[in-house]
LUMFI-238243 format. One record per residue (C-alpha): residue in three letters; x, y, z. Coordinates in steps of 0.2 Angstrom, whole numbers, plus 2048, in hexadecimal, padded with zeros to 3 digits. Example, Ala and Ser with C-alpha at 12.3 -4.5 7.8 and 13.67 -1.06 7.14 Angstrom:
BEGIN
ALA83E7EA827;SER8447FB824;
***
This chain:
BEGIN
UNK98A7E9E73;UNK9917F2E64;UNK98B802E5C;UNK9847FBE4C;UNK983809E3F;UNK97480DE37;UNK96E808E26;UNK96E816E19;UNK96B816E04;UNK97381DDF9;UNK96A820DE5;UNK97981DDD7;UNK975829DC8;UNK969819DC1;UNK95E819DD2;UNK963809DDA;UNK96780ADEB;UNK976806DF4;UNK976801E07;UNK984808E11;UNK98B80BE22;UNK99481AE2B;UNK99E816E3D;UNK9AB821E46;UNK9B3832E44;UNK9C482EE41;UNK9CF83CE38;UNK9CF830E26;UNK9C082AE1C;UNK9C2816E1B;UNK9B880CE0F;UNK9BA7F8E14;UNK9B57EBE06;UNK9B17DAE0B;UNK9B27D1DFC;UNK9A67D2DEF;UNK9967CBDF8;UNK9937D1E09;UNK9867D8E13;UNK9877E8E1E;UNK97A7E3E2D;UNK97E7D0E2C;UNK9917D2E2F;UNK98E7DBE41;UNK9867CBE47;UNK9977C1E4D;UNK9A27CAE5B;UNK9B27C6E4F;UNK9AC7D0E42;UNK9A57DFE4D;UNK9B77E2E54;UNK9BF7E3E43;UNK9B47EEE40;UNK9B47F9E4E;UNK9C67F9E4D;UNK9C87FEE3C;UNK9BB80EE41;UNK9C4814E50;UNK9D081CE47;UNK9C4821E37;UNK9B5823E33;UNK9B1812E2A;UNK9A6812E1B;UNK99C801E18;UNK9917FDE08;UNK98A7EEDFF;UNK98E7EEDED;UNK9817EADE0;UNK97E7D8DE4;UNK9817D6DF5;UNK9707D6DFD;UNK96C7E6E06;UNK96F7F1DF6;UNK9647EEDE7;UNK9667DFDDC;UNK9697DCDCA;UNK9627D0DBD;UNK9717C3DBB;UNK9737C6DA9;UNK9777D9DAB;UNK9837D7DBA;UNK98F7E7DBD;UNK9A17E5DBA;UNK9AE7EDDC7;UNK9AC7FEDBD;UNK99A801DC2;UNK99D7FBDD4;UNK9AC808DD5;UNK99E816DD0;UNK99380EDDD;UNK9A1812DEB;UNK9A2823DE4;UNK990826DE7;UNK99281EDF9;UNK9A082CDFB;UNK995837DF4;UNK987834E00;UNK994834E0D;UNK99B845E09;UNK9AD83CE06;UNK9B7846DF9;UNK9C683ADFA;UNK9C782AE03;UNK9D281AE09;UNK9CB80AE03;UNK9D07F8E0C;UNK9C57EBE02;UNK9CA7D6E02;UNK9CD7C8DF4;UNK9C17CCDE5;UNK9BD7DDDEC;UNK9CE7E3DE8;UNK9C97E6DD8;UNK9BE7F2DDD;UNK9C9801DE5;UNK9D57FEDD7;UNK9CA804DC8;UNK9C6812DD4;UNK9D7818DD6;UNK9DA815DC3;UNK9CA81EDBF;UNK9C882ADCB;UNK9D982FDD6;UNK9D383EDDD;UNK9C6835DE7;UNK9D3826DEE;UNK9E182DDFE;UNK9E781ADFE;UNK9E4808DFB;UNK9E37F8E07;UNK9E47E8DFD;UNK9E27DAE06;UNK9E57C9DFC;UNK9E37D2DEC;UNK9E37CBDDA;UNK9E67D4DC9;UNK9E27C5DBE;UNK9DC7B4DC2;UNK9E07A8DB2;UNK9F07A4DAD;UNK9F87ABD9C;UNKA087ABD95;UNKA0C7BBD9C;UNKA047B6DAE;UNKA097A6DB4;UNKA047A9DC2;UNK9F27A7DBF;UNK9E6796DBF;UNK9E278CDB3;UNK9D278EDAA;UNK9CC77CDB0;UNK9D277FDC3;UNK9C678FDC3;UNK9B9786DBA;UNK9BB778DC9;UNK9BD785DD7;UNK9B178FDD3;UNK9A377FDD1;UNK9A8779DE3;UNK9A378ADEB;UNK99378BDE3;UNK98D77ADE9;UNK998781DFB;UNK990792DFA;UNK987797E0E;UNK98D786E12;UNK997785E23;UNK9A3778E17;UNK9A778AE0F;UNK9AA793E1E;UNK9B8786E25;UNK9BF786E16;UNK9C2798E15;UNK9C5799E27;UNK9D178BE2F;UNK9D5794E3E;UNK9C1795E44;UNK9BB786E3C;UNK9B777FE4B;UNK9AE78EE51;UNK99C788E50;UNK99579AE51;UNK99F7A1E46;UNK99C796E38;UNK98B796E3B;UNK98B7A8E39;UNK9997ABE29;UNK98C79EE22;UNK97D7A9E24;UNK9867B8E20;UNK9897B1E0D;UNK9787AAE0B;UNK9737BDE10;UNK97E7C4E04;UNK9787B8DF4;UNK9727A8DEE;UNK97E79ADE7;UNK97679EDD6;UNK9797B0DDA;UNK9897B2DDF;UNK9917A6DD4;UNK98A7B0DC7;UNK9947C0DCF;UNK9A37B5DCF;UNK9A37AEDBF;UNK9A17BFDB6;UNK9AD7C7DBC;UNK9BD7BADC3;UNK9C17AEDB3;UNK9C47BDDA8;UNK9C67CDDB4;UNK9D97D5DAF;UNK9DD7E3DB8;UNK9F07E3DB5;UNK9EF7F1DAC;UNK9EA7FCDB6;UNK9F57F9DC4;UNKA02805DBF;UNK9F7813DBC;UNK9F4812DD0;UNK9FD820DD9;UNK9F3820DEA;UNK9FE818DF8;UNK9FB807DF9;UNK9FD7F9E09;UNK9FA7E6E01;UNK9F67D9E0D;UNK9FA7C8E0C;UNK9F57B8E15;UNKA027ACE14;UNK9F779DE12;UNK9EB7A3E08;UNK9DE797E00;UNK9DA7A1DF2;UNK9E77B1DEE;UNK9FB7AADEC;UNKA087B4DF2;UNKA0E7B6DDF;UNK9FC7BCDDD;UNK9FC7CADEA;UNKA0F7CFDE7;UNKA0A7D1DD5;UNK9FD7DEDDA;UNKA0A7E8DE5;UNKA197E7DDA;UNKA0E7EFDCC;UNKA087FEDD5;UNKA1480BDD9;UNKA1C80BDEB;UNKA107FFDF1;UNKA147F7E00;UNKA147E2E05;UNKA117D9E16;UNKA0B7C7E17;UNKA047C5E27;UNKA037B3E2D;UNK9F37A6E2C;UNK9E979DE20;UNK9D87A4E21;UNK9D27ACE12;UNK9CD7BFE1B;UNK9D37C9E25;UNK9C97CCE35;UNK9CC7BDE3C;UNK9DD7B5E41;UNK9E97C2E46;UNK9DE7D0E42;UNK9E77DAE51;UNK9F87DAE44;UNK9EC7DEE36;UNK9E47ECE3F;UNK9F57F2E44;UNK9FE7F5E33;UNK9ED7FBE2C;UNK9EB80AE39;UNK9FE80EE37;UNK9FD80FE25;UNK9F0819E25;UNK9F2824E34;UNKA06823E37;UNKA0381EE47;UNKA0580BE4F;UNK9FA808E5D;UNKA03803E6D;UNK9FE7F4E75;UNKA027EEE87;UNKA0D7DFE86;UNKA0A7D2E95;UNKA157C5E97;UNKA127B3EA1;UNKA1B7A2EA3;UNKA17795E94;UNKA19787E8B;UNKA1A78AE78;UNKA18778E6B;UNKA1C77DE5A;UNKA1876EE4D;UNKA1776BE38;UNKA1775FE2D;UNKA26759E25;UNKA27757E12;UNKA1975FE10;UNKA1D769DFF;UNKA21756DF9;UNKA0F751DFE;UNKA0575FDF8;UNKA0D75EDE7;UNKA0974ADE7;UNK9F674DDEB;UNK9F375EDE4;UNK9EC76DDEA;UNK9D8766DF0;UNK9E0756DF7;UNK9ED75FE00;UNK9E076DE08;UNK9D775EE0D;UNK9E5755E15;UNK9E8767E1F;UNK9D5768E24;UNK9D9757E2C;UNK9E875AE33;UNK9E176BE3A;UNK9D1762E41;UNK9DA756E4D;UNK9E8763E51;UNK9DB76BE5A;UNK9D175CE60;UNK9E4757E6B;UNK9E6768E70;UNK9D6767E78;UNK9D9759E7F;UNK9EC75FE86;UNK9E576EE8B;UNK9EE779E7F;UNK9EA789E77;UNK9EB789E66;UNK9F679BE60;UNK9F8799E4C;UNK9F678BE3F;UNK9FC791E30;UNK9FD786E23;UNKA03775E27;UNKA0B77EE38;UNKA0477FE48;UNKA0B78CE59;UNKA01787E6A;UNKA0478DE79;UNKA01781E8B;UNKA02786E9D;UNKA0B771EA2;UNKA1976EE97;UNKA1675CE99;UNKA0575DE93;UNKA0E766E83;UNKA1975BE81;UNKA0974BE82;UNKA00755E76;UNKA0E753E6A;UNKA12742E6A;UNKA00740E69;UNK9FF74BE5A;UNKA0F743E53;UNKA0472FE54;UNK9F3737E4E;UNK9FA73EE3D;UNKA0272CE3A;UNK9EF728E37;UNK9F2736E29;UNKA00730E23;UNKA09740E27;UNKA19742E32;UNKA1A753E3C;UNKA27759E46;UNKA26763E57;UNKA2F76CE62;UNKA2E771E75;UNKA33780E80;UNKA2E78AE8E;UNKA32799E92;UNKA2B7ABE95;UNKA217B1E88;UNKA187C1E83;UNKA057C1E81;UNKA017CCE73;UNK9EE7CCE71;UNK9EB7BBE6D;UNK9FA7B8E68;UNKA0C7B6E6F;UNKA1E7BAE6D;UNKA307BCE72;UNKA3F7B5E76;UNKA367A2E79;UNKA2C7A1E6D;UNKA3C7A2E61;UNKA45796E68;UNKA35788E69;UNKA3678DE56;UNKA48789E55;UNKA46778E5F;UNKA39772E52;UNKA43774E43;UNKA4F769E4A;UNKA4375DE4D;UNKA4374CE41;UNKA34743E3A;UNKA2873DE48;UNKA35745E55;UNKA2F752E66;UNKA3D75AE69;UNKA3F764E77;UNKA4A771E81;UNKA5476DE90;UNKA4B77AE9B;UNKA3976EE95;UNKA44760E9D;UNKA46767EAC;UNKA3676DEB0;UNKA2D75AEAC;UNKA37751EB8;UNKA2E743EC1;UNKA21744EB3;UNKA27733EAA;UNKA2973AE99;UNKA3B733E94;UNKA4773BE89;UNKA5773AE7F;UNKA65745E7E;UNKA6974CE6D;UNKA75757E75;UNKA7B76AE71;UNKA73775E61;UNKA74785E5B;UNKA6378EE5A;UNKA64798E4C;UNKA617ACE54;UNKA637A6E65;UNKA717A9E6D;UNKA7A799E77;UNKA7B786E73;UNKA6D77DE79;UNKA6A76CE7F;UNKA5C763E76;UNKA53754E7A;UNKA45746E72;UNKA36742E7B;UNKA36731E7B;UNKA25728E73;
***
């Protein structure tokens, strides 16, 4: 069971109070923000969520508080919401309370704007900035492409209030767990703790159509890590790259996966850069290594087919494709590693069962009328958390990009090792890998 902090107020200059958390004893003070509507008992309800968390404080002490709004903390009448400046001075009264002269601040999408008008406004209190998914400006202008279109945040920002402490919402903004019953129950109530639709719609719509915080991004001289999840639903790489190209000696790392936060997939290579940009220091982790079968698959043409459907059709299509991904690797008995975008890395224990998954897969999308291509290898591979790496995982990479249309290709060491199975397969003969060393013999598994 994990130590769950107590519950403390903080009173801003005005009397309202501010709910906050204290954990660890780490050598930095760490504020974590995430997003603009959360709530600091709730979010300790999932295990998922405790571990970020307790990871994040065992190497600070780690400073949780719920802005104005978000439930704990005292409420506002809608019509006099606060704006990012006053809920900068309300995390100036949580350092306050705190006894923090000058902290680090990690916050997350809309939060972002937060620690950035802290460390415009007030440098002396910030030692650095995290910015995970961050966005100086979300309409487009001449001098921001970049940006969406008035009617695109107009329609977005309809769907998630009628989505709002839905599970719809929760799959949405987290592929890789979407079929996680517990978990989505729990991110459902966890934002119906935080606010009503009416509520948080009205926090959204205040501050995202019109917020601009360009300006103040060059005035910013703390050190600065900015995060990016490759497949991000909601922030564009542009987006975030803007951000870190405009403050001095910022530094970029896109770290792979589609959910919209970070404390879920690949949290492990999250919580790594984050404690060596703060500390110096990367943790060591023991690297085990086993035998496996790796089945690397995407879809081909798919830039071609999101621009024809656009970008609601096309996250649709992905939903789909993502759903009976993971119904076949049930069924195969394979482990799913990432999905990221319209990819997918699995890892099986038979490679014959691999490679049946994959043909399977390659059938099921017809129904979808989408074409993947896959590729086969086993090898030994290291087992990083839940992840894994090394040498074979390369090459079922580089196997799969030579892969066609509807075609499992595969290695002739997979060949090998299915003998007297009854899969059947064609000789494509030798190919260069590219990075691995050698020619290789390749080979399609025959439908």
């Amino acid at each position: 069971m994990p130590l769950i902090p107590e519950t403390r107020y903080a009173s801003t200059p005005a009397g309202l109070q501010i709910a906050f958390q204290v954990l660890g004893d780490g050598p930095v003070d760490l504020v974590y923000l995430n997003g603009l509507t959360q709530h600091v008992d709730v979010q300790w309800d999932h295990p998922v969520m405790q571990r970020f968390l307790e990871r994040l404080s065992s190497f600070s002490r780690l400073i949780l508080f719920d802005r104005r709004d978000a439930f704990a903390s005292d409420a506002t009448p809608l019509e006099l919401l606060p704006d990012p400046d006053e809920w900068a001075q309300n995390l100036c009264t949580v350092l306050d309370a705190v006894g923090s002269d000058r902290a680090s601040i990690f916050a997350e999408l809309e939060a972002c704007s937060v620690p950035i008008v802290v460390a415009a406004n007030h440098p002396d209190r910030v030692a650095a900035l995290i910015l995970a998914n961050p966005v100086a400006r979300y309409r487009a202008s001449r001098d921001y492409p970049i940006g969406w279109d008035g009617s695109v945040i107009d329609e977005f920002l309809s769907w998630y209030e009628t989505t709002w402490g839905t599970e719809e919402l929760v799959r949405f903004a987290f592929p890789s767990l979407a079929d996680d019953a517990e978990f989505v129950r729990w991110r459902a109530k966890w934002m119906r703790a935080s606010a009503s639709p009416r509520t948080a719609m009205a926090v959204f719509r205040h501050l995202l159509p019109d917020m601009d915080i360009r300006s103040l991004l060059p005035t910013i001289h703390a050190r600065t890590l900015v995060l990016h999840r490759t497949d991000n639903t909601y922030v564009s790489a542009d987006q975030a790259r803007f951000v870190a190209q405009h403050i001095d000696g910022a530094r970029f790392i896109e770290i792979p996966g589609s959910d919209a936060y970070l404390f879920t997939d690949r949290s492990d290579d999250v919580l790594d850069e984050v404690e060596e940009f703060l500390t110096g220091t990367r943790p060591s982790r023991p690297t085990e290594r086993a035998l496996a079968t790796v089945m690397f698959t995407d879809i081909v043409g798919s830039t071609e087919r999101a621009v024809a459907l656009g970008d609601r059709r096309w996250r649709n299509l992905l939903v789909q494709h993502h759903l009976l991904v993971r119904r076949e690797l049930d069924r195969f008995h394979g482990v799913e590693i990432d999905t990221a975008g319209d990819g997918l890395l699995a890892r099986f224990s038979s490679p014959a069962e691999a490679i049946r998954c994959a043909l399977q897969l390659s059938r099921t999308m017809e129904d979808l009328d989408l074409a993947i291509r896959a590729g086969v290898h086993t090898g030994e591979v290291e087992l990083v958390g839940e992840g894994i790496g090394g040498i074979a995982v390369h090459i079922g990479a580089r196997v799969a990009a030579q892969a066609g249309a509807g075609e499992v290709l595969v290695s002739r060491t997979v060949v090998d090792l299915v003998a007297g199975s009854g899969i059947e397969f064609e000789d494509r003969g030798e190919h260069e890998l590219k990075g691995v060393p050698g020619m290789w013999r390749l080979f399609v598994a025959m439908r």
